[in-house]
C-alpha positions as CSV (number, residue, x, y, z in Angstrom):
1,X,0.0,0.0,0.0
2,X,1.7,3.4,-1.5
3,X,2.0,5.9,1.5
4,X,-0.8,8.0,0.1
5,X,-3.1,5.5,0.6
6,X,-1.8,4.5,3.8
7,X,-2.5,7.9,5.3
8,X,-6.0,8.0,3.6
9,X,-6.8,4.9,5.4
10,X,-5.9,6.5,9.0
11,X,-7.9,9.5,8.2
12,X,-10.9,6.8,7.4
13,X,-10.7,5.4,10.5
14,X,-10.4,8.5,12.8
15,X,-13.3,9.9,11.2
16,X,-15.2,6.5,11.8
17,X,-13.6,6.3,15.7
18,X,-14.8,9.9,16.5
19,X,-18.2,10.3,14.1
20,X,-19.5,6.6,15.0
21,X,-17.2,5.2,17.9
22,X,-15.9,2.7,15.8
23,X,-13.8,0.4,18.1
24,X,-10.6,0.9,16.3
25,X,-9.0,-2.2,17.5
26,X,-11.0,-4.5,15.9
27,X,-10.2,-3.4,12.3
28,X,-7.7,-5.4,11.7
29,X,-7.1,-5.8,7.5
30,X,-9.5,-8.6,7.6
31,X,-12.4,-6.5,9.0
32,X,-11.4,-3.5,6.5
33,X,-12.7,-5.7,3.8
34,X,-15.9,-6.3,5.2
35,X,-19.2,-5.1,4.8
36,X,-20.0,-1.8,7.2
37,X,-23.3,-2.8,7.1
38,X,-24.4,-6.0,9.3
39,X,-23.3,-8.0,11.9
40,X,-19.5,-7.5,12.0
41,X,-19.0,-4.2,12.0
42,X,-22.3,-2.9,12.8
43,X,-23.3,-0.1,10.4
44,X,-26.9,0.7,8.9
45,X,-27.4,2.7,6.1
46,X,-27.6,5.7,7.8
47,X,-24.0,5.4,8.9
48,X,-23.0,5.0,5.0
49,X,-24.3,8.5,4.9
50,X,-22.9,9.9,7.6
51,X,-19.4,8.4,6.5
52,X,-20.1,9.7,2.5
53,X,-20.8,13.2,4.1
54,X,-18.0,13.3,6.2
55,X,-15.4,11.8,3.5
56,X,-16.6,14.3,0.6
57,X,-15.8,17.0,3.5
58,X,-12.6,16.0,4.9
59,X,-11.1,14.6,2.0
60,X,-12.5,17.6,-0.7
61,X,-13.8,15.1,-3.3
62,X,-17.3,14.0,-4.6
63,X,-18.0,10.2,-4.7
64,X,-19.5,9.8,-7.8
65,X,-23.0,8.0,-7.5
66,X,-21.6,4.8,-9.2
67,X,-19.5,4.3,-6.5
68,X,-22.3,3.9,-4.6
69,X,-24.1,1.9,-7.0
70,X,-21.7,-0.6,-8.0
71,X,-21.5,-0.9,-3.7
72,X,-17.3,0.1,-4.0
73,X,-18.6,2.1,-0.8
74,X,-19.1,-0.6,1.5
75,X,-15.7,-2.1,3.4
76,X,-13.1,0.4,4.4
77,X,-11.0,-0.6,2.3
78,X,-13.0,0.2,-0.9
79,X,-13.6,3.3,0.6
80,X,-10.2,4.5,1.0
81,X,-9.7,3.3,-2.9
82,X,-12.3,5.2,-4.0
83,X,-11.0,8.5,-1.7
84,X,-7.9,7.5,-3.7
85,X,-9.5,7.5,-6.9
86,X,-11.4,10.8,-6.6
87,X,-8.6,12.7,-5.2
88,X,-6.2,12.2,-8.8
C-alpha cells in the first residue's frame, strides 16, 4: 500500500472512531474488507451517509454516484480506494 493511501486509510478510520465510535482495535485488515453494514462491524445505512458526508468533507472530493451503486462504498478498504481515486 503506497504511503498516500496508507494515510487515507488512517484518516478513514479516525473519522469512523470519533463520528460513530468505531472500536478501532477490531479493524484489523481482515475487518477492512468487510461489509460496514451488518453484523460484524455494525453499520446501517444511515452510517453509510454519515461516512459519505463526512469523506466528501474531509477529504475535498465528490464520490460519484456509481460508487455507490456498483456498492465500491461498502468495506473500508473500498472506501479508502475510492477516496484514492477521486482525489487524482
Amino acid at each position: 500500500m503506497n504511503k498516500d493511501v496508507e494515510n487515507i486509510k488512517e484518516e478513514l478510520i479516525s473519522i469512523l472512531r470519533d463520528g460513530l465510535d468505531v472500536d478501532t482495535n477490531k479493524l484489523t485488515d481482515e475487518m477492512c474488507n468487510k461489509s460496514l453494514v451488518g453484523v460484524d462491524i455494525g453499520f446501517v445505512a444511515r452510517d453509510l451517509l454519515y461516512v459519505l458526508n463526512k469523506v466528501e468533507e474531509h477529504f475535498s472530493v465528490r464520490i460519484p454516484d456509481s460508487i455507490i451503486i456498483e456498492k465500491r462504498f461498502s468495506t473500508i478498504n473500498n472506501i479508502v480506494l475510492a477516496i484514492a481515486q477521486c482525489k487524482k
